[in-house]
Structures are given as structure tokens and as C-alpha cells.
C-alpha positions as CSV (number, residue, x, y, z in Angstrom):
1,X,0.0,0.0,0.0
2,X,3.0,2.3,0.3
3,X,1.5,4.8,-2.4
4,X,-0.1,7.9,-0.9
5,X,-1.6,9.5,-4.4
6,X,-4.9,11.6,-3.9
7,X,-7.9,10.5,-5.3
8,X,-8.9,11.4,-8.8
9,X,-12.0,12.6,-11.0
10,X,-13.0,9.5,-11.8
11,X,-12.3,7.7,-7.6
12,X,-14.7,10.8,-6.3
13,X,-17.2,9.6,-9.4
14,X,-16.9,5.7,-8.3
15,X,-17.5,6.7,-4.4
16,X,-20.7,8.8,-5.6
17,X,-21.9,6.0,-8.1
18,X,-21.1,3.1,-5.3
19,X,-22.5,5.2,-2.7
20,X,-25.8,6.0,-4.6
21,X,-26.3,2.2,-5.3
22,X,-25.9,1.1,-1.7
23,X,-22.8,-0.6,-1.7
24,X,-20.8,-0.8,1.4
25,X,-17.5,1.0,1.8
26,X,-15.3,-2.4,1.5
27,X,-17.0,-2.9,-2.0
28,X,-16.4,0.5,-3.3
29,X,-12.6,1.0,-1.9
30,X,-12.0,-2.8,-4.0
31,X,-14.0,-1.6,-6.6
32,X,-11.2,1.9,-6.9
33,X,-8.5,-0.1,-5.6
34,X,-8.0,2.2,-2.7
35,X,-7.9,1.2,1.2
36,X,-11.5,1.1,2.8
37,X,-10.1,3.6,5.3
38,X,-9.7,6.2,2.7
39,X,-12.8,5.5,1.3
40,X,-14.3,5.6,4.8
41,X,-13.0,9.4,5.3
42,X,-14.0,10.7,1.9
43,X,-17.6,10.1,2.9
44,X,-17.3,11.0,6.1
45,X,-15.5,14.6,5.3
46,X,-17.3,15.4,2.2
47,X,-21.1,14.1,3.2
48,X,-23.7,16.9,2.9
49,X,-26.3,17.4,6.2
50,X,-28.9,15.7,3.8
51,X,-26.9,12.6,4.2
52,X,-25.5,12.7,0.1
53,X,-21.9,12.1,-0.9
54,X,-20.7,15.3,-3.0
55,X,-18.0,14.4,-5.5
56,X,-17.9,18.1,-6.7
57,X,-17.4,19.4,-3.8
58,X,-15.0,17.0,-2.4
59,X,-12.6,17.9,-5.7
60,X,-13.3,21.3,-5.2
61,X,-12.1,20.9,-2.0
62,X,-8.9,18.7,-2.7
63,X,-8.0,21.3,-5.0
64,X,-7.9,24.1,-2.9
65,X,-6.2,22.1,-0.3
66,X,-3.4,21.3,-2.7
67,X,-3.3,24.8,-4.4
68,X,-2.4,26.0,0.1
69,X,0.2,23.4,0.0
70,X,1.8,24.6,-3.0
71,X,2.1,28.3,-1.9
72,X,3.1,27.1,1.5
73,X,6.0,25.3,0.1
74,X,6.8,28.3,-2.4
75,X,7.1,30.2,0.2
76,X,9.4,27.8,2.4
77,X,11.7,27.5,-0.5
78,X,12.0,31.2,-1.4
79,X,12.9,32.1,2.3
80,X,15.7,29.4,2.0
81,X,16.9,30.8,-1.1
82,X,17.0,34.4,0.4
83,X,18.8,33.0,3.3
């Protein structure tokens, strides 16, 4: 399992569709070939008050997250170059 990439268009698309068909988390993290424990916490961070899985809004999410990270690290680097 060693492999930490984030999930993709197309894993948020298989949680939704899994999800939305009533299979349990175990199914759908085989289905993706991801752990169930990652599976587990994308539906549990990214799961409306109505109870619904959002896929949109969990990549607009991951995005945003990344997009921090990136600047964060810009700016780590830059102050090491300066210094």
C-alpha cells in the first residue's frame, strides 16, 4: 500500500456512483483499488447534512487544499533561497 496518491476525478465519481447504489464501503474501496479507510474518510469529510456524498465538492475541496500546500511550500523555499 505504500502509495499515498490523492484520489482522482474518476475515484470521487466511483465513491458517488457506489455510494448512490448502496454498496458498502469495502466494495467500493476494492472496486477503486483504494484502502477502505480512505474510502471511509471521503464520505465522512465530504457528506452533505442531507446525508448525500458530494464528489464536486469533495474535488473542489482537494483542489484548494493542494493549491495551500503549494504556496506554503513556495514560500518555504523562497525564504531558504534568500537566506
Amino acid at each position: 500500500m505504500g502509495c499515498r496518491r490523492m484520489l482522482g476525478v474518476e475515484d470521487r465519481a466511483a465513491i458517488m456512483a457506489g455510494v448512490d447504489a448502496g454498496l458498502s464501503q469495502v466494495r467500493i474501496a476494492h472496486l477503486i483499488g483504494r484502502s477502505p479507510s480512505v474510502v471511509c474518510r471521503e464520505i465522512a469529510r465530504h457528506t452533505g447534512p442531507d446525508g448525500k456524498y458530494r464528489a464536486e465538492e469533495a474535488g473542489k475541496a482537494a483542489r484548494a487544499a493542494s493549491a495551500a500546500l503549494r504556496s506554503a511550500c513556495w514560500i518555504v523555499m523562497r525564504s531558504f533561497a534568500a537566506a
